[in-house]
C-alpha positions as CSV (number, residue, x, y, z in Angstrom):
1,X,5.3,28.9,48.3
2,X,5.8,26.1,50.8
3,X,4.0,25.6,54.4
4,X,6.1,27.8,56.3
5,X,6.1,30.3,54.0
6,X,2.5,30.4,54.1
7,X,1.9,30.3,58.1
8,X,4.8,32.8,58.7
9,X,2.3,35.7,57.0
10,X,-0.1,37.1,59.3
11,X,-3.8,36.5,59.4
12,X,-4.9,32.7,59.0
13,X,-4.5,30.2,56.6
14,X,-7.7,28.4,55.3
15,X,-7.1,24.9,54.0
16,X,-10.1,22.7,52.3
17,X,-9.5,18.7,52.3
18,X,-9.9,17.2,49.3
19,X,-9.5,13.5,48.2
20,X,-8.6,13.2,44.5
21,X,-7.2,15.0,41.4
22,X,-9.9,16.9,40.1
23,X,-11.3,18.0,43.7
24,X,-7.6,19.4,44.0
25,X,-7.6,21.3,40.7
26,X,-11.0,22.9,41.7
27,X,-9.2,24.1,45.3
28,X,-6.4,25.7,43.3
29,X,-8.7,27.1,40.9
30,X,-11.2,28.3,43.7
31,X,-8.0,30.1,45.0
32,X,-6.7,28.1,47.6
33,X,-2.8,28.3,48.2
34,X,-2.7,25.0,50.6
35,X,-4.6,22.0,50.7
36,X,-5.4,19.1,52.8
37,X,-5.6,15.3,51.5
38,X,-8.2,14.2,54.2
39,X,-8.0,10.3,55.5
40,X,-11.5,10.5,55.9
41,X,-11.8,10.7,51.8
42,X,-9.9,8.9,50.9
43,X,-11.2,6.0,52.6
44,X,-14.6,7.1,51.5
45,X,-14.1,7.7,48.1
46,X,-12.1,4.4,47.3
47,X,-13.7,2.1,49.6
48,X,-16.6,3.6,50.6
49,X,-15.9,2.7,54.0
50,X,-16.0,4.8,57.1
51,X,-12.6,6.4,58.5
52,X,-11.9,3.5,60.5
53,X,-8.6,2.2,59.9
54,X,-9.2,0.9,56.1
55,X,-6.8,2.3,54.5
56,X,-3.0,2.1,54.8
57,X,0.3,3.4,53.3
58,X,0.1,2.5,49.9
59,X,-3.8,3.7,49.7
60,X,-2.5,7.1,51.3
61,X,0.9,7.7,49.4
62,X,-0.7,6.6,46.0
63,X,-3.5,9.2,46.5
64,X,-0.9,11.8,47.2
65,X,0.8,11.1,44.4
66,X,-2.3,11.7,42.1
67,X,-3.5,15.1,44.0
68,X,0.5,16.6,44.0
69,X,0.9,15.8,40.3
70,X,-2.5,17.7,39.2
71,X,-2.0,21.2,41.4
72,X,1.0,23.5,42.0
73,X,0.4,24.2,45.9
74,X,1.6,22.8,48.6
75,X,-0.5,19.2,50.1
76,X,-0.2,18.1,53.4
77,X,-0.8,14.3,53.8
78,X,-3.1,12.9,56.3
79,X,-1.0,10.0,57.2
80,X,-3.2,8.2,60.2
81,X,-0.7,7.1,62.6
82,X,1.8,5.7,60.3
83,X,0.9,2.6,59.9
84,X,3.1,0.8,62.0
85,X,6.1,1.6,64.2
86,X,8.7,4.2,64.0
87,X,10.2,2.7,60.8
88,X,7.2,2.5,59.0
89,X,6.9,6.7,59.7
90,X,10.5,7.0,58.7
91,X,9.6,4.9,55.4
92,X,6.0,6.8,54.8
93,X,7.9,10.3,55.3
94,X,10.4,9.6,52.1
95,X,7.8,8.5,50.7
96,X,5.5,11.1,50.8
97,X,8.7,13.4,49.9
98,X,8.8,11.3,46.5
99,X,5.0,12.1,45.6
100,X,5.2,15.7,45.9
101,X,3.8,16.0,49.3
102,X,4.8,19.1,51.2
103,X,4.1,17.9,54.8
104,X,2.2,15.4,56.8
105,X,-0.5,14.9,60.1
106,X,0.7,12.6,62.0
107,X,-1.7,11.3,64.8
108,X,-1.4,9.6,68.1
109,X,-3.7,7.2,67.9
110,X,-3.6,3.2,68.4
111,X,-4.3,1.2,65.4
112,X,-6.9,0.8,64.0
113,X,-7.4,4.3,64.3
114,X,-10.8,5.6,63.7
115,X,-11.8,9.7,62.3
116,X,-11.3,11.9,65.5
117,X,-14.8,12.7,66.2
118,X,-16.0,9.4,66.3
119,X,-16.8,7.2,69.5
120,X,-14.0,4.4,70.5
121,X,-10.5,6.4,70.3
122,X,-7.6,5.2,72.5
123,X,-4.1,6.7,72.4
124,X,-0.7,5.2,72.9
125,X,1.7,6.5,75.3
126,X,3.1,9.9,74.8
127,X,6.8,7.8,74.5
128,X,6.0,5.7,71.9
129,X,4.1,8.7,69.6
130,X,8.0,10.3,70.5
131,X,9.5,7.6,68.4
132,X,7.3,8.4,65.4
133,X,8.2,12.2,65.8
134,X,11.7,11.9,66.0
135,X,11.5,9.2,62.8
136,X,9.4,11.1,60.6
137,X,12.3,13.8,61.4
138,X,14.8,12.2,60.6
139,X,13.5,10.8,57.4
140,X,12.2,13.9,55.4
141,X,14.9,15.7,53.2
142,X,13.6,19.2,53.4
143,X,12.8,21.2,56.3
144,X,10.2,22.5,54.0
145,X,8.3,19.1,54.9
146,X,6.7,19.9,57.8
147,X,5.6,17.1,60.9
148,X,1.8,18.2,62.2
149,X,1.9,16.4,66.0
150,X,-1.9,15.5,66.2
151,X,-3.3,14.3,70.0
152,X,-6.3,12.6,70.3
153,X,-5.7,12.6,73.7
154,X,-8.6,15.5,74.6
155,X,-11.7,12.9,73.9
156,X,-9.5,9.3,75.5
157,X,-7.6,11.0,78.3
158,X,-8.8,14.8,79.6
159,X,-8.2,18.4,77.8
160,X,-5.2,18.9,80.3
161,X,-3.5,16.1,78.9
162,X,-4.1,16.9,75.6
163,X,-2.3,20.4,76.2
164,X,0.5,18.6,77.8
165,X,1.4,16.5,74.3
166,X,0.8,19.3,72.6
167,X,4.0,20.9,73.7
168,X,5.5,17.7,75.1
169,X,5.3,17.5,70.6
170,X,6.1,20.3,70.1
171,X,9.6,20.4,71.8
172,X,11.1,17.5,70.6
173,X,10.3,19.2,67.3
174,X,6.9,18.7,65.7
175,X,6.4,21.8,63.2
176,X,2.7,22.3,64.2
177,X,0.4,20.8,66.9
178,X,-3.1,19.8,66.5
179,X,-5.6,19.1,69.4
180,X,-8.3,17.2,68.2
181,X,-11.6,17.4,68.9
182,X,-11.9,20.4,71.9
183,X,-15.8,20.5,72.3
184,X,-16.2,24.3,73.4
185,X,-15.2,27.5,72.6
186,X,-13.4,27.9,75.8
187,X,-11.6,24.4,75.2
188,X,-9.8,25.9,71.7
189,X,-8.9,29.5,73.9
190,X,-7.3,27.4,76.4
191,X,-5.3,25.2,73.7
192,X,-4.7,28.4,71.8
193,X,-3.3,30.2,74.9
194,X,-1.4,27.2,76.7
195,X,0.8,26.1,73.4
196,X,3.7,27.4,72.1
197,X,3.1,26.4,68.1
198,X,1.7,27.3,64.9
199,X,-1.9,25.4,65.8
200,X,-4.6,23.9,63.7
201,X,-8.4,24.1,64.5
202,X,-10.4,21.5,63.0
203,X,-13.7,22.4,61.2
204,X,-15.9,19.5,60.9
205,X,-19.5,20.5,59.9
206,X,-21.2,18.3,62.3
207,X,-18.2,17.1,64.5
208,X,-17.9,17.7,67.9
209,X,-15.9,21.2,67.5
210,X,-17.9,24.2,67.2
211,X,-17.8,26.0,63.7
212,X,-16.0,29.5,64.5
213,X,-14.8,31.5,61.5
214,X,-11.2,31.6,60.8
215,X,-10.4,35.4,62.0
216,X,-11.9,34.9,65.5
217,X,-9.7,31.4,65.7
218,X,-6.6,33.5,64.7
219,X,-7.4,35.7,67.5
220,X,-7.4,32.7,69.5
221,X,-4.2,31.2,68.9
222,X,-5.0,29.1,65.8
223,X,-2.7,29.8,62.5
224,X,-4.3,27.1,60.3
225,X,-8.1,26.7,59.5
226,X,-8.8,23.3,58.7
227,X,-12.3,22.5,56.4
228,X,-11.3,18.7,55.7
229,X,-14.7,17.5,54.7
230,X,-16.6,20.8,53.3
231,X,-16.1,19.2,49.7
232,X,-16.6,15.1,50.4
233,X,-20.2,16.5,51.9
234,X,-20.9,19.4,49.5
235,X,-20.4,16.6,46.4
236,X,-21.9,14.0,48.3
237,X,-25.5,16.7,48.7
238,X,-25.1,17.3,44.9
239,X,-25.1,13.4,43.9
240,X,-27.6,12.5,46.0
241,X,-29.9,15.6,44.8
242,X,-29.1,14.8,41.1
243,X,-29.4,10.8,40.9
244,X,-33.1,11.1,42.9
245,X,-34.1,13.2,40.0
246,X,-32.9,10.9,37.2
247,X,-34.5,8.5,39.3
248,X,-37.7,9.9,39.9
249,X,-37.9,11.4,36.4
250,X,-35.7,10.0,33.6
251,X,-33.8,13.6,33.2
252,X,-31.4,15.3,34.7
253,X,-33.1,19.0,32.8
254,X,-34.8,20.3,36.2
255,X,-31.6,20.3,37.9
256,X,-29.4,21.1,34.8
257,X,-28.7,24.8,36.6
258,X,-27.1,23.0,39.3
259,X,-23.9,21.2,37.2
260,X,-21.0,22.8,35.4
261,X,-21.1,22.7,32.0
262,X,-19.3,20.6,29.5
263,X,-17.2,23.5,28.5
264,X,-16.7,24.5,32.4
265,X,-15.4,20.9,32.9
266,X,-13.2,20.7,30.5
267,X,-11.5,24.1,31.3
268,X,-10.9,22.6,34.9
269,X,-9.5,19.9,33.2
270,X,-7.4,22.0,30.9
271,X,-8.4,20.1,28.0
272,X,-7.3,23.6,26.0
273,X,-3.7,22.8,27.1
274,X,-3.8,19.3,25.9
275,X,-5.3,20.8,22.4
276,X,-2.6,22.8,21.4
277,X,0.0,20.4,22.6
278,X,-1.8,17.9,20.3
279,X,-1.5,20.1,17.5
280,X,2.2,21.1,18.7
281,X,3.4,17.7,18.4
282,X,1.3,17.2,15.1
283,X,3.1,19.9,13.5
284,X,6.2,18.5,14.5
285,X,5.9,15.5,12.7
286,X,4.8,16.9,9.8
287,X,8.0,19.5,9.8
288,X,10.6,16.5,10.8
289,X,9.2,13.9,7.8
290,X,8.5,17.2,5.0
């Protein structure tokens, strides 16, 4: 089931972010039907470097590639601003399209962007975000790729204007519209009443967004429930508690309860699959050279 398939049923639709293969296979197995490769992992994960304009297009489209391949749902792309001008979108979109990827977030920012709840955002001019818009447009092959508009505009500019891209997006054709970083509760009603468009709400645990769960955002206006770093911090906890215990002790046996098992892993990995195709092909041979 693709994007719009997904956000034309009611209710909302939660997405986690994840930021490689095995983190994707563990959303689909958890039950997810959409997921969300996050900027912010990536550039964590294979740098570790902060979400300040480190990575590019071949960082982000070779990522996507890996995540698509491993899961069966649909993946939107973070894809920062583009990386460049309006042919540098229109390049990235078929690109993306190639990997697998069933959509994009494309953001309004001025390069070198940084993570949306950080300090030090600007924006470029409503006009030149257009050109992008119209690119990425004009580049994808499938109206099943959808074009998230995102506006950093609320934090660099004022929430008014922020609204005001949001459908200024929207009408010249962006999919769905994302305001980034409203800092109240009365902030996202006000988005969620003033535009026109299938909306995301952002869930940062720690960001400058208030947590609100996904059926009161629904009721505000907000069709898709973005958690883009639940997993990058949840793995991150988990590390850090099991490497100060090797540390500190020289076994990992008092936190053993807290890991997967070898078995567990290797069913997320479907190294059953890869068994029987072993033998498959084994069997082959022997039946073609008898």
């Amino acid at each position: 089931m693709n994007i719009r398939k997904l956000i034309s049923r009611p209710g909302p639709l939660v997405i986690p972010g994840v930021y490689d293969a095995i983190g994707a296979k563990i959303a689909q197995k958890a039950g997810f039907e959409a997921m969300f490769q996050t900027g912010y992992g990536t550039s964590a994960t294979l740098f570790g470097m902060p979400d300040y304009g480190f990575i590019g297009a071949t960082e982000t489209v070779d990522n996507a590639r890996r995540i698509c391949r491993a899961v069966s749902v649909p993946v939107i792309v973070d894809s920062d601003t583009g990386y460049g001008n309006a042919l540098s979108v229109w390049k990235l979109v078929s690109e993306l399209e190639s990997a697998g990827a069933a959509g994009m977030f494309l953001e309004d920012q001025r390069w070198p962007k940084r993570c949306g709840h950080m300090a030090g955002k600007e924006v470029v001019e409503k006009e030149e975000y257009a050109e992008k818009i119209q690119a990425a447009l004009d580049a994808r092959r499938s109206k099943d790729f959808v074009i998230v508009a995102r506006t950093d505009a609320r934090a660099t500019r004022s929430l008014d204007e922020a609204i005001e891209r949001g459908r200024y997006y929207r009408k010249i054709g962006a999919d769905i519209v994302f305001v980034e970083a409203p800092k109240t509760i009365d902030e996202m009603r006000q988005i969620g009443k003033a535009i026109n468009a299938p909306l995301v709400a952002n869930m940062i645990e720690g960001g400058a967004t208030p947590l609100i769960p996904s059926k009161e955002l629904y009721r505000m206006g907000f069709k898709i429930v973005l958690y883009p770093l639940s997993v990058l911090y949840a793995n991150t906890f988990a590390t850090m508690r099991v490497l100060k215990e090797l540390r500190k002790s020289g076994t990992t046996s008092k936190v053993g309860k807290n890991l997967v098992s070898f078995d567990q892993f290797n069913d997320i990995v479907e190294l059953p699959k890869f068994r029987n195709l072993e033998l498959r092909y084994k069997s082959e041979k022997i039946k073609k050279y008898k």
